[in-house]
LOMI-80659 format. One record per atom (N, C-alpha, C): residue in one letter; x, y, z. Coordinates in steps of 0.05 Angstrom, whole numbers, plus 5000, padded with zeros to 4 digits. Atoms other than C-alpha are relative to their C-alpha. Layout:
! LOMI-80659
aXYZ
...
END
This chain:
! LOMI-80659
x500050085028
x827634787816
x501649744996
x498850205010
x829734127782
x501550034971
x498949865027
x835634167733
x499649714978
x501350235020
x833233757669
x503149904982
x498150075013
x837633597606
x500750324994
x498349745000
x841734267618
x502950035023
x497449914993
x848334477653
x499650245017
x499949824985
x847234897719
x501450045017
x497849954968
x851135247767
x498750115015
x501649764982
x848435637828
x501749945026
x498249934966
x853235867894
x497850025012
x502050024976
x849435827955
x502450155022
x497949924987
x856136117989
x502750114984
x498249875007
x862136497969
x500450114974
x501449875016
x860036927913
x499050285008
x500749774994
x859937617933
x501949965033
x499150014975
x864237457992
x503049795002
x497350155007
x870937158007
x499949755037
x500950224975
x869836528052
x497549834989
x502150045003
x863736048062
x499049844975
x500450085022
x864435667999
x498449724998
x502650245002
x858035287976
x499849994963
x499749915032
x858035127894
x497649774995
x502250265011
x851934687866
x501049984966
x501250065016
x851434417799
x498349794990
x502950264998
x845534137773
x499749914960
x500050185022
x844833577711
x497349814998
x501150214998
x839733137690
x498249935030
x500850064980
x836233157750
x501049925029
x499249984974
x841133167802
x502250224999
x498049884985
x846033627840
x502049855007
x496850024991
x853633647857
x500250225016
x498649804991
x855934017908
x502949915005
x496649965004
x863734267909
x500250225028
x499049834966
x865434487983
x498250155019
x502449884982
x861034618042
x502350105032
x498549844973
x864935168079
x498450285018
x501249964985
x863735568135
x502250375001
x498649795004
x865636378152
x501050105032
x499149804963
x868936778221
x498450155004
x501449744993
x863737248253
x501850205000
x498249744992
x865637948261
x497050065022
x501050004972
x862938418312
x497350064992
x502849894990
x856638578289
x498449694998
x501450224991
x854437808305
x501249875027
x498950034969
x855137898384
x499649735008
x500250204994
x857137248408
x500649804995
x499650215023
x858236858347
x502050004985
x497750045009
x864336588331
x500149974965
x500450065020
x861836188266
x498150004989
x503150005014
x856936268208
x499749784977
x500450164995
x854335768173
x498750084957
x501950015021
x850935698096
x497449985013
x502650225002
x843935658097
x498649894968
x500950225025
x841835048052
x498149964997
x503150095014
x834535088046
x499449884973
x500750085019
x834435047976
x500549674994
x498850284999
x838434427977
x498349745002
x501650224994
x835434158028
x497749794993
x503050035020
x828634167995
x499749774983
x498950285020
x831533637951
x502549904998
x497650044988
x836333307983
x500349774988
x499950245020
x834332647938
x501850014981
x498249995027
x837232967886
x502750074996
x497849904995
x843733117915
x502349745000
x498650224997
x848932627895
x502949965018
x497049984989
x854932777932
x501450245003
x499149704989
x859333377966
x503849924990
x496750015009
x866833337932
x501650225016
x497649754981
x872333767979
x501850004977
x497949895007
x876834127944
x502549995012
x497449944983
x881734227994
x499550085031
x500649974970
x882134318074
x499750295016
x500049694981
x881635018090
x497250005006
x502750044980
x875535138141
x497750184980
x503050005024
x871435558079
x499849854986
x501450225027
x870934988044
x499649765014
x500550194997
x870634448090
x498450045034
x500349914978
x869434848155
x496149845018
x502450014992
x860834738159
x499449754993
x501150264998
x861033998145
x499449865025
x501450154984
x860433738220
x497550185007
x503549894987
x853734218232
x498649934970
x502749995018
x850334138163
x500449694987
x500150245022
x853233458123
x497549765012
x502650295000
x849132918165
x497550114993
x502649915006
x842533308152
x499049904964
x500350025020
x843633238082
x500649724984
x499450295007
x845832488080
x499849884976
x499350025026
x849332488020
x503649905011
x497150084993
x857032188023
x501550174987
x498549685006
x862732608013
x502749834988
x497250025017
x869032567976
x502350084994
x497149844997
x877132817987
x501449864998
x497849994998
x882832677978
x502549925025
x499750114973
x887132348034
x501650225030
x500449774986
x889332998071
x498150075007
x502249895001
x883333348066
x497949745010
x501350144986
x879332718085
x500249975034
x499350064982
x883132648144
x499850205018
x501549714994
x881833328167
x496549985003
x502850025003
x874833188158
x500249725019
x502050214986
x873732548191
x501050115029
x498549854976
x878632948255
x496350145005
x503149854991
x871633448253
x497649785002
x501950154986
x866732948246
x500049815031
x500150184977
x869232498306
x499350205014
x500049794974
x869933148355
x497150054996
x503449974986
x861733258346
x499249764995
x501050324997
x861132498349
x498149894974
x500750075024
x858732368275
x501449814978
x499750184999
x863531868266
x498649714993
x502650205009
x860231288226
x497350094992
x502649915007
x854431748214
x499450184971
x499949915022
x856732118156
x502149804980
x497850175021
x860431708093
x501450194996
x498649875003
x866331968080
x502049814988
x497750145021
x870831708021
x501950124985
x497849864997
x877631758012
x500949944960
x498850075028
x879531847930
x503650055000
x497550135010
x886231677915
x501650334981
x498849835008
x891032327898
x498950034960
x500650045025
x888832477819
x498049824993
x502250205004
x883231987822
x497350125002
x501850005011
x876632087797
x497449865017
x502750104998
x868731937817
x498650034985
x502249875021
x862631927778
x498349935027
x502249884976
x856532167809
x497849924993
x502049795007
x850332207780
x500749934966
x498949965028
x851332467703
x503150165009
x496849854997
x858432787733
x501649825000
x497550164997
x865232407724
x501650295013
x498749924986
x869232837773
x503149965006
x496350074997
x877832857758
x500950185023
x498349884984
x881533047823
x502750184981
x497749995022
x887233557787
x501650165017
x498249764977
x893233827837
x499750214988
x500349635011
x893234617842
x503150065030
x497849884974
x899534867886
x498150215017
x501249724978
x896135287944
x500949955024
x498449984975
x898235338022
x499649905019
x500950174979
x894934758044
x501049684977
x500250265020
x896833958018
x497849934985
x501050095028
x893633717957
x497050175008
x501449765008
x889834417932
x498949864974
x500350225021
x886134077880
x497850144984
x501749995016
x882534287821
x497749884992
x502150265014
x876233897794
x499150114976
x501150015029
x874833727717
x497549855005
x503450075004
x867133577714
x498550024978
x500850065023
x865533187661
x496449954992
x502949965002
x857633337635
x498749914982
x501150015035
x853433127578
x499850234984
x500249715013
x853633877563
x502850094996
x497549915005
x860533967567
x501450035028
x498949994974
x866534037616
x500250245012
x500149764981
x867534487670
x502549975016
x498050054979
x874334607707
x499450195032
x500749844974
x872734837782
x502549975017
x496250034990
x880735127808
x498349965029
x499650104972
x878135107878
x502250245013
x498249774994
x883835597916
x502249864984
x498150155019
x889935507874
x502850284995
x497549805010
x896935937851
x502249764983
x497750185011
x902435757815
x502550065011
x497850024993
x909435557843
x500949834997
x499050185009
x913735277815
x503349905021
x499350164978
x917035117873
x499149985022
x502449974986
x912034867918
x501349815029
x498550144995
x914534637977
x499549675022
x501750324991
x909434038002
x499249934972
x501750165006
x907133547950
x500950164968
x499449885019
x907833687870
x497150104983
x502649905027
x901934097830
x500549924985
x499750045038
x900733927758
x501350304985
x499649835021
x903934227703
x498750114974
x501449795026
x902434727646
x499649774991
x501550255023
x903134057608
x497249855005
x502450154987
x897333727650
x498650194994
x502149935001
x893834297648
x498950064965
x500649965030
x893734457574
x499749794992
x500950234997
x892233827565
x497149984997
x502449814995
x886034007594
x497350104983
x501749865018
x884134527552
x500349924973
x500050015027
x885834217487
x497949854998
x501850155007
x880533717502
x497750075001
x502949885003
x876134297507
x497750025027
x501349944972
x872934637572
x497650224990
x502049845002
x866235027566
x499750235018
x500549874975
x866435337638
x502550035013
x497349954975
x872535627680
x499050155021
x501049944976
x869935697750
x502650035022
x497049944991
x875336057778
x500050275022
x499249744974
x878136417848
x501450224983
x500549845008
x877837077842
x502050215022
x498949874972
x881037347912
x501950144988
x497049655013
x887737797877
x499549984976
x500349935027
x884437897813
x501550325006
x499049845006
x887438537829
x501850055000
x497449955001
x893338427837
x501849984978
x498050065028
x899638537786
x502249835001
x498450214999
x904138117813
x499749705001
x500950344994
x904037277816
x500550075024
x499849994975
x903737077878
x502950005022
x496450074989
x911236887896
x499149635001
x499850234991
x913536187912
x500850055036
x500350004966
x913135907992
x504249985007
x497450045000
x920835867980
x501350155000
x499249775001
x922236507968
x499650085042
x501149794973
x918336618040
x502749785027
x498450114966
x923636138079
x502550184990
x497949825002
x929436568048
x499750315020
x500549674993
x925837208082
x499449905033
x498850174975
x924536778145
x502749995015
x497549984979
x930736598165
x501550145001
x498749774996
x933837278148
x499250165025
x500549844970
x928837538208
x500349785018
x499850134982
x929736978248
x503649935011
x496050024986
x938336958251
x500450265007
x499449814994
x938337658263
x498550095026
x501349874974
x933937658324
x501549925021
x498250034980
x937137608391
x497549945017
x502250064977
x930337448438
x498649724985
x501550165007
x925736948429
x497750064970
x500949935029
x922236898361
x497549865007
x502450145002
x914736708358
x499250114966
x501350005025
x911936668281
x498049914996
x503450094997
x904136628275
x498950004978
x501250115033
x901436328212
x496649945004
x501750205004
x894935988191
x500349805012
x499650184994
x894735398227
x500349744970
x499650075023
x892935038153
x501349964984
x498049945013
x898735318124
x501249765002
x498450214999
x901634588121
x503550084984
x497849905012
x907134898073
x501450205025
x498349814989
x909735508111
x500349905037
x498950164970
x909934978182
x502349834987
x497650195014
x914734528136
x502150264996
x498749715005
x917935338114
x501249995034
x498949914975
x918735518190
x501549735014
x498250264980
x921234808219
x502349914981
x496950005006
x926834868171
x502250215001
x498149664989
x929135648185
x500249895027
x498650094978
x928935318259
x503349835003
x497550175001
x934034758244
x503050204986
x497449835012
x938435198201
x501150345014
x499449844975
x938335748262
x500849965025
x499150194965
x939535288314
x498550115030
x501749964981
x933335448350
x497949715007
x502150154991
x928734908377
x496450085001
x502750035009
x921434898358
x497249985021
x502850124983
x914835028410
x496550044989
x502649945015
x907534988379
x498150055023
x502049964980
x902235338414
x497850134986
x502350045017
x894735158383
x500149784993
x501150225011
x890534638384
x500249944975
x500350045028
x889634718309
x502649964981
x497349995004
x896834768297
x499949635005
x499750304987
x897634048338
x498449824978
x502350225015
x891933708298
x501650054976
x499749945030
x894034038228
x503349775002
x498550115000
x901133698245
x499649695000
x500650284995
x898333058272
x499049814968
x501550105029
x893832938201
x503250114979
x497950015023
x899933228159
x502849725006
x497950314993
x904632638188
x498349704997
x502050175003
x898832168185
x500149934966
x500850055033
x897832198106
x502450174981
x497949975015
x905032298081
x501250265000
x497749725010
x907833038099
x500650045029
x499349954983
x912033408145
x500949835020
x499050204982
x915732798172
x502850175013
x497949964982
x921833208187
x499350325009
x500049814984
x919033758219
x500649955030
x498050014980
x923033828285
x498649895026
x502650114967
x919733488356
x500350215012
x500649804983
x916634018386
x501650045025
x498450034973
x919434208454
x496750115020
x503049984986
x913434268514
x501150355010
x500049634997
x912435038540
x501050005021
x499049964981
x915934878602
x503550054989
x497250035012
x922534688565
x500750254981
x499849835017
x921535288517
x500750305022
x498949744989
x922435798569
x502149855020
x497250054992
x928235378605
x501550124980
x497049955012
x932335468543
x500450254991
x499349845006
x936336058528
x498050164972
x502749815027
x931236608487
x501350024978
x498450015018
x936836548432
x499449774978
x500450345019
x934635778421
x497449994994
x502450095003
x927435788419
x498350194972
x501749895025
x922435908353
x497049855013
x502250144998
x915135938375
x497949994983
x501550025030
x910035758321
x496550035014
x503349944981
x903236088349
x497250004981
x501749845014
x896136088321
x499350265017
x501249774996
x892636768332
x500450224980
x498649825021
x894837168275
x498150204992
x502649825010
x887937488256
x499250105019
x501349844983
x887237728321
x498049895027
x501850064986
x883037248356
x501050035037
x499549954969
x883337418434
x499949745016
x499950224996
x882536688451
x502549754993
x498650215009
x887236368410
x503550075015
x497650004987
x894936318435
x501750244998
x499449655001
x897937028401
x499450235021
x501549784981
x892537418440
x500549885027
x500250124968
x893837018504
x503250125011
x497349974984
x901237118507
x500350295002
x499049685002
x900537898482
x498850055033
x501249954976
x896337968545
x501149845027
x498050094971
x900737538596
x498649825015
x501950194991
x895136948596
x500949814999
x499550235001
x899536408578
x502649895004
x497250164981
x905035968600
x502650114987
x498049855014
x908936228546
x500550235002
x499849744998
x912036878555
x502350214976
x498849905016
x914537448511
x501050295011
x499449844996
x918438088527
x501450234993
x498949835012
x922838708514
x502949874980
x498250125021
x927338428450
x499349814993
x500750205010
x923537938435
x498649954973
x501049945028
x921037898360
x496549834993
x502650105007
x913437698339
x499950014965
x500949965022
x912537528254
x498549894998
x502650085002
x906537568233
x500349874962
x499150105027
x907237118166
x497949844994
x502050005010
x900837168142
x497450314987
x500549785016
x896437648102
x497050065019
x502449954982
x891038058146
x498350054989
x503050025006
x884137918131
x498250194996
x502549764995
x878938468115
x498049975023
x501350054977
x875938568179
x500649975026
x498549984983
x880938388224
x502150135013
x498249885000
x884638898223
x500050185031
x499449904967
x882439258294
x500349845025
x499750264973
x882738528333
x503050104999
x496850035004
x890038528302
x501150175011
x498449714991
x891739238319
x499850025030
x499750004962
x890339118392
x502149785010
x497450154999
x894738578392
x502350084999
x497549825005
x899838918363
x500650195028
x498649674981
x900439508405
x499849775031
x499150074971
x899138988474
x503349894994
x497250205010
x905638618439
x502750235007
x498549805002
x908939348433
x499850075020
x499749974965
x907439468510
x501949835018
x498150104986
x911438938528
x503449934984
x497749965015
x917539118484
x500349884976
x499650115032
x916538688424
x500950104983
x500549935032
x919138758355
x497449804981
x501350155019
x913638648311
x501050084962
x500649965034
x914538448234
x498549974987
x502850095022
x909238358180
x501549984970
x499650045034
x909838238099
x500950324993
x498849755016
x910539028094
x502850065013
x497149995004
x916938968121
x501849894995
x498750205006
x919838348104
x498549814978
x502350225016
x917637738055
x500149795014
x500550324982
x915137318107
x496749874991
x502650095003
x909037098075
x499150054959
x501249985021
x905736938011
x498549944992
x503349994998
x898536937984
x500149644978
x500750325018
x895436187959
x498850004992
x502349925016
x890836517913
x501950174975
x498549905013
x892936757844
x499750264982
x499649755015
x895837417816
x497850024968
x500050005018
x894137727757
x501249804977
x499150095013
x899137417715
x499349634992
x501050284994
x897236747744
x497549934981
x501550075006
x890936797726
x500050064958
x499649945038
x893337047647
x500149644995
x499650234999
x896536397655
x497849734993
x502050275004
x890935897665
x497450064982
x501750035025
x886236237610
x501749924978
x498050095025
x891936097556
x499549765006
x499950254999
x892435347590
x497549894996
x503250134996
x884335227590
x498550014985
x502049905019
x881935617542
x497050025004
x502750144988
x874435597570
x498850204980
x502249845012
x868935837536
x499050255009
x501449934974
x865836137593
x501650155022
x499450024971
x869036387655
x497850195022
x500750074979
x865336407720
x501550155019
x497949994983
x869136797769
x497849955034
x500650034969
x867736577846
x501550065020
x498449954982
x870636637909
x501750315007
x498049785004
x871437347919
x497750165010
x501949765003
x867738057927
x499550024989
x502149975020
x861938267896
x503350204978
x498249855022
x868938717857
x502449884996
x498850305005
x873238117857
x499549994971
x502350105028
x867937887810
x501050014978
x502149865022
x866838347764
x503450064993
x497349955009
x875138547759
x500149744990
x499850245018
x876137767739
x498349974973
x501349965030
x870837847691
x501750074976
x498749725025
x873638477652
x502449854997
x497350144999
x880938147668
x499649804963
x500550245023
x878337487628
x499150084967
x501249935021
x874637837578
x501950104978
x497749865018
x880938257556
x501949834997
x498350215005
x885237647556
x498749764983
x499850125021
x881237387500
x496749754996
x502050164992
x875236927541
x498050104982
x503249935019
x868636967501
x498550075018
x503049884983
x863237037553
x501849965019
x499749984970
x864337217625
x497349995013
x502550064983
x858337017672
x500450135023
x499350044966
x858337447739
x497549905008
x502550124987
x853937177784
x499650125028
x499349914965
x852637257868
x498449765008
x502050264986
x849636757919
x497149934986
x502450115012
x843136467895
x498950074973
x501350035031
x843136587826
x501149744988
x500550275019
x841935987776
x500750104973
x498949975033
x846036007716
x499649704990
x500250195017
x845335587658
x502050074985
x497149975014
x851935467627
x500049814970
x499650095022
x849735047573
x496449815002
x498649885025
x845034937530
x498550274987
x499249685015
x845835607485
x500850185017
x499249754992
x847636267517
x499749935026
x499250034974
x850136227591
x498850305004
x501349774984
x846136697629
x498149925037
x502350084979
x841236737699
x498349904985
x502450135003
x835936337693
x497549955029
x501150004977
x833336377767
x501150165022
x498649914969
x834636607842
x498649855011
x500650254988
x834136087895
x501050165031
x499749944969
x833836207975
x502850025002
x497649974990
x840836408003
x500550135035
x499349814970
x843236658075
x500549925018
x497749994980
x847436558131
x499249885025
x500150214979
x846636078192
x501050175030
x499149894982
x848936288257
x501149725023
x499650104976
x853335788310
x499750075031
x500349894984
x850435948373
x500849865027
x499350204980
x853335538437
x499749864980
x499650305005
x850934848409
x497650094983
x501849945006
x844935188374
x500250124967
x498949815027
x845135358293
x496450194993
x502549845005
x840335988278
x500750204978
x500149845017
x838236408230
x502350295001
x497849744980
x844136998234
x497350274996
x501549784995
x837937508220
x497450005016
x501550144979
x833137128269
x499650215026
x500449934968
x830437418338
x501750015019
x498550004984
x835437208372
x502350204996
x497349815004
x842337568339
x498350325006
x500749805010
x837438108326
x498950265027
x501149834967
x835038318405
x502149955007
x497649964985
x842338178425
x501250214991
x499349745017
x844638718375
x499050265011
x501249784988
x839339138403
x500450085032
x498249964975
x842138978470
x501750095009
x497349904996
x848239098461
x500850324991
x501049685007
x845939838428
x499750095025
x501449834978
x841940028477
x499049975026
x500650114975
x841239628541
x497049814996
x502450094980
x836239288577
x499149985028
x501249944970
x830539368633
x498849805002
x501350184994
x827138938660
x497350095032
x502049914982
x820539108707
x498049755012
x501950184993
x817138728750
x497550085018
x501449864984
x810338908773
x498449905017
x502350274982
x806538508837
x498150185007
x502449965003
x799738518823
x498049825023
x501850194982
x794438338880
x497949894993
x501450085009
x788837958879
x497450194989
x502749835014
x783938568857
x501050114984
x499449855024
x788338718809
x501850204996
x498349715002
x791539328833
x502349985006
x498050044990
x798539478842
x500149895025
x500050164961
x801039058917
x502850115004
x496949804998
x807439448908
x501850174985
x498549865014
x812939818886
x500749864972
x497950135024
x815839578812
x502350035002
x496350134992
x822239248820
x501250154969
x499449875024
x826239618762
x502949954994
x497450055002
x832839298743
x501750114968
x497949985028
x837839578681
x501849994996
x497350085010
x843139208643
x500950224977
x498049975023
x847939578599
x498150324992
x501449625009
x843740308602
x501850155014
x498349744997
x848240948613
x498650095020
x500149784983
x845941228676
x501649965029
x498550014979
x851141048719
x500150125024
x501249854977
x851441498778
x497349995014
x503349884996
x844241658775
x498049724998
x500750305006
x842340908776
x498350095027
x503050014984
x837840988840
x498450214994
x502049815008
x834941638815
x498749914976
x503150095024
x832541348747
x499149785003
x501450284992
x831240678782
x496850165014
x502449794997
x826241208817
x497250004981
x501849865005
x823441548770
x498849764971
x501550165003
x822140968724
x498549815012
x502750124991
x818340598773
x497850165001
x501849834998
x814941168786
x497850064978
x501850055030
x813141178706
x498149774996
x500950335014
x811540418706
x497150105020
x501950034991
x806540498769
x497950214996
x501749865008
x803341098732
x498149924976
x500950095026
x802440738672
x498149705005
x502350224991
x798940158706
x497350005002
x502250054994
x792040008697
x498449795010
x501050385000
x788039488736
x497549954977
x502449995023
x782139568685
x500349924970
x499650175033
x785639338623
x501549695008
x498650275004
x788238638602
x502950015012
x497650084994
x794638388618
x501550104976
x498049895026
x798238518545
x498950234998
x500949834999
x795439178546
x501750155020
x497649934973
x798439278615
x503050054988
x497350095009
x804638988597
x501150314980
x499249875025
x805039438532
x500250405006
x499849714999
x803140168559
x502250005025
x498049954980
x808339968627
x502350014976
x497450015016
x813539838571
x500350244987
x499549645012
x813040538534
x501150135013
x498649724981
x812740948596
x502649965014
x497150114985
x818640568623
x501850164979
x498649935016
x821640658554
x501350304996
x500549775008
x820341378547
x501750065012
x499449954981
x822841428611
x503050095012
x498050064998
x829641168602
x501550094967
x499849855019
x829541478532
x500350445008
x500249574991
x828342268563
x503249965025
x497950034980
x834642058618
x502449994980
x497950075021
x839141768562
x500650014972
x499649925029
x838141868496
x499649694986
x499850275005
x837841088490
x497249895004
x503350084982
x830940678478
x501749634998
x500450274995
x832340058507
x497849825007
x502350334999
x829239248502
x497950125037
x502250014974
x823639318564
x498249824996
x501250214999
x821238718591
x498450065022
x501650004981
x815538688636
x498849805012
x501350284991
x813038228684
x498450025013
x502749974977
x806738138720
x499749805015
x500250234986
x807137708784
x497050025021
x502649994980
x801137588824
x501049885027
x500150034964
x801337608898
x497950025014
x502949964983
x796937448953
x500950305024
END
């Protein structure tokens, strides 16, 4: 669909889900998109680290796409720009953090020069199209969290982007109530607003509060201290490299993403006095008294530096008295990567802490109260809630509604709202669904491929091979190989008795796919009456002289 003289919105990502954030709006005949982020597999996409929007609709009319504005640097919002932005060769737009983070991903898949990428100026403004686009700080737990005012011929729209309020923030200064009321006195139509602790009753805290609870667990430990954040967290690495200095521990970072996130935060004006690392050889010279190590892996990933050291993979080592804080908030989903961590951490004597025992961590998405807050400052006509669960949603809704908002719009991925003009409602549904990073390969995540590895990983696979002579008839035994089927022991007995099935089920008198199809049953059956399991069966027909 082409949006005319009307005021549309439509998610293509994060709308019924927390991650993955894709936001269109469409004017006058063109599109805005506001953040092209990307999501973590879990396990039921064997293999696949990252997923991906899919932008068909977009694509479709990619003429009419004027430009991709970043919000802010966290990987759901900026994560799926080196696999999808050049396709859509449209130029993009951030802020000089967040740019710089971005052009970091474009070089590493060599796109460099191939995508535009322009850097707006802290509080500075584009027009698009029919959009004039105001950059507006938002305090959150990455440098400049940035709001956008999106000015329309239909009216404005404020889009928070991730956001909280703290009023003592401790990278970079957010706007104030005065800025933002401001704002709303000049009259907002639309509040398109994160949704993530709509349920919560508390604000979120300030990151200042979290270095007071820091270095209470970090002067009282007697071993080596490792604290595993977000790598992003640009705030709570400026938090921890000053509980180092004021503990008189020395500082080792272990993660790539950590290293980079530092490199771009000293690059474009922050974290100049965070402490010079020390290398991982020098960190286990010095006394386990002096050293603070700052790890990613926090969610569990078995790859990343956390899971390497719980398991005794990496240069760094941790042992009985040694303390691990986890000072970050655990993800829906991650919770049984984490818990294996944990307990290898508790095998080798660790203390582990988390937020439920201490205040080492605080959320960069806003409370209840928070969010009372920014309908009083905005006043919107409208609110929009995004970024959240399909019950996210619908709690921000009701929330907004009882604090006074006029209409609440929920929405989910591919619906087409019309926010103006008259009555904000659907007006369409538009293609939506999920990408898959595969090695170097992006695929459908409900495609053939995820979809027989799934079934793989269920229920095995056989594989039969049957050499056929030149008259056709069997020339031998069927070779009968099976991955990942349950009959352990009995592996030459049902290697047996399914050949025995395949060369019963052979006919030289039918076709080849015919063949193929009745050897694959009785194989199936075969290994179905043995195990209880119907596994993939592949069959092959080789001809021999």
């Amino acid at each position: 669909m082409t949006p005319g003289e009307e005021l549309l919105f439509c998610a293509l990502g994060g709308s019924g889900e927390i991650g993955m954030n894709v936001n269109l709006y469409g004017c006058r005949g063109h599109w805005l998109m506001v953040d092209l982020g990307l999501t973590f597999a879990d396990p039921g996409y064997p293999g696949i680290d990252l997923i991906l929007p899919d932008l068909s609709f977009i694509e479709h009319q990619q003429d009419r796409l004027a430009g991709i504005i970043l919000s802010h640097g966290h990987e759901d919002h900026i994560g799926a720009l080196p696999y999808l932005a050049h396709d859509l060769k449209v130029p993009l737009y951030a802020t000089p953090f967040t740019a710089a983070l971005i052009a970091g991903k474009l070089e590493e898949e060599g796109l460099s020069g191939h995508v535009e990428l322009n850097v707006i100026e802290r509080q500075g403004s584009v027009e698009l199209g029919p959009f004039k686009i105001r950059f507006v700080a938002l305090a959150h737990s990455i440098p400049e969290g940035n709001g956008l005012l999106i000015e329309t011929p239909h009216g404005r729209v404020f889009h928070t982007g991730d956001w909280k309020i703290d009023e003592t923030p401790v990278l970079a200064q957010p706007s104030s109530s005065e800025t933002l009321k401001a704002i709303g006195d000049a009259g907002v139509l639309a509040l398109v607003c994160d949704s993530t602790n709509a349920f919560q009753e508390e604000p979120s805290g300030s990151e200042a509060g979290v270095r007071d609870g820091l270095r209470e667990q970090v002067a009282k430990a007697r071993g080596r201290v490792l604290i595993t954040t977000f790598a992003s967290n640009a705030a709570r690495l400026d938090t921890i490299g000053k509980v180092a200095i004021e503990t008189g521990r020395q500082v080792c970072v272990a993660g790539r993403s950590l290293d980079r996130i530092l490199r771009v935060a000293r690059a474009t004006g922050y974290l100049f006095d965070f402490p010079p690392p020390v290398s991982f050889e020098e960190a286990m010279r010095l006394p386990k008294d002096e050293v603070l190590i700052v790890a990613t892996g926090g969610q569990g990933e078995p790859r990343a530096a956390l899971g390497r050291i719980a398991t005794d993979s990496h240069e760094l080592k941790l042992g009985n008295g040694d303390t691990v804080i986890f000072s970050s908030k655990i993800i829906p989903g991650n919770e049984v990567s984490i818990g294996k961590i944990m307990d290898a951490l508790s095998d080798l004597g660790v203390l582990i802490v988390t937020e439920r025992q201490a205040h080492v961590h605080v959320s960069g998405h806003p409370g209840r109260p928070e969010l009372a807050a920014m309908y009083e400052w905005i006043r919107p006509e409208i609110i929009v809630p995004v970024h959240g669960e399909a019950r996210h949603l619908a709690e921000q809704a009701r929330f907004a509604l009882a604090r006074g908002i006029p209409k609440a719009v929920l929405q989910k991925n591919g619906d087409v709202i019309r926010l103006a003009p008259g009555e904000a409602k659907k007006i369409d549904e538009v293609r939506v669904g999920r990408l898959v990073l595969d090695g170097d390969m992006i695929l459908p995540a409900d495609g053939s491929t995820i979809t027989e590895r799934r079934r793989i990983g269920v229920n095995g696979l056989i594989t039969v091979a049957l050499p056929v002579g030149r008259d056709g008839s069997l020339a031998g035994s069927p070779h009968i190989r099976p991955f990942g089927v349950p009959v352990e022991e009995d592996r030459e007995d049902f290697i047996a008795d399914a050949a025995d099935s395949a060369s019963r089920a052979f006919d030289r008198g039918s076709d080849e796919d015919k063949t193929r199809e009745a050897v694959r049953l009785a194989v199936r059956r075969c290994a179905t009456a043995w195990t209880g399991k119907k596994p993939l069966v592949e069959v092959m027909l080789i001809r021999v002289d």
